[in-house]
N, C-alpha and C positions, 0 to 999 in steps of 0.2 A: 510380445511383451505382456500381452494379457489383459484381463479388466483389473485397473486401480484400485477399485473398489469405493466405500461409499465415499460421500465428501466430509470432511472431518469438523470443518469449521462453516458458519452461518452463510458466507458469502462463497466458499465452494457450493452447497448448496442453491445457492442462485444462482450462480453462476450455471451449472447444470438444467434449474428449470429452464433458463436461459435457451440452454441451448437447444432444449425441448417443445420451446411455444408454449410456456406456460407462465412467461413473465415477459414484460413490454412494457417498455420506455422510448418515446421519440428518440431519433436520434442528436437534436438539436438540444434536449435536457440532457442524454448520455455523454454528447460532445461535454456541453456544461462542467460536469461530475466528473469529468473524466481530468478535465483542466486543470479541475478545485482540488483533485487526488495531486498529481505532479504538485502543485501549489503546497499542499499539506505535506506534502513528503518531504521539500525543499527546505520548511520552516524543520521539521522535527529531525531533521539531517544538521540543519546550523546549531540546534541544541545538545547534540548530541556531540559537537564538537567540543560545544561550551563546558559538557559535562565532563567531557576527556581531558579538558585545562585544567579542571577543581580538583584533577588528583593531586597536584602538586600543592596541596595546601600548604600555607604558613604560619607563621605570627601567634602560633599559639604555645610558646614560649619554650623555653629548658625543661620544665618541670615536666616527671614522668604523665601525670595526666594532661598538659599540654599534645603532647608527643601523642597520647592515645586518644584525645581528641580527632587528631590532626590526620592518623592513621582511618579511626571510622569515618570520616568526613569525606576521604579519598577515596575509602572502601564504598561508600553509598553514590558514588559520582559515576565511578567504574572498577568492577574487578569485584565488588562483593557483594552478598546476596541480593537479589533484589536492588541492584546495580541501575543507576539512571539510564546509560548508553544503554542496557536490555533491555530495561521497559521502552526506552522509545524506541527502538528497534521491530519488540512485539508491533508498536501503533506501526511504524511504518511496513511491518508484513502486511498487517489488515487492510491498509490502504493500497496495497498493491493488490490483494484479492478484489478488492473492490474495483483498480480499475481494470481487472478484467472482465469482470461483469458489466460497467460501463463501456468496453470497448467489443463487447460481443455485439449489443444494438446497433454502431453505427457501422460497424463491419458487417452485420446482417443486411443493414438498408443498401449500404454498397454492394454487395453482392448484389441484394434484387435489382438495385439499378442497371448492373452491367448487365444479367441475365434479359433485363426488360428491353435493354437498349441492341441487343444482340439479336430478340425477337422483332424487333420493329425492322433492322435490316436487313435480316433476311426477307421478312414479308417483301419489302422494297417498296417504291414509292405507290401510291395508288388515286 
């Protein structure tokens, strides 16, 4: 497959020193962070529903600029430039990069623990 090459965005980037020992976080502040991401993701998922309901705008009457109201209003919800459902889509990519940088640390310390607990075994009791 190959090398991917650099990280593209700030939190690829940490993610990476991450996984080099050049950045640390307990795991008890990662677990934290890692919670608040799922939490942030779950809110900007329900708005993003909301925003897919405001297509079906109304109430803004017969009249041709009614109607072309009613049209940009749907267009800026979902479906057109700069589309609400996209932008909160981009926040919810970001928050997923992040929690993988939040879940490199507690995965690291798990790791060490198994490794550490594996060492004490085999040593055996003394």
């Amino acid at each position: 497959m190959g090398n991917p090459g650099p990280p593209t965005t700030y939190w690829q980037a940490l993610a990476v020193a991450a996984d080099q020992g050049q950045l640390y976080l307990n795991d008890q502040a990662a677990q934290a962070c890692y919670s608040a991401c799922d939490g942030y993701i779950l809110k900007l998922k329900e708005h993003q529903e909301t925003a897919r309901r405001l297509v079906n705008t109304s109430g803004w009457g017969d009249f041709d600029s009614g109607k072309e109201l009613a049209r940009i209003f749907s267009e800026k919800a979902a479906g057109g430039e700069d589309n609400m459902v996209d932008v909160l889509q981009s926040h919810i990519d970001v928050v997923e990069e992040m929690k993988v940088v939040f879940g490199k640390f507690f995965a690291a310390t798990e790791a060490a623990d198994a490794a550490n607990a594996t060492d004490l075994q085999a040593q055996g009791p003394k």
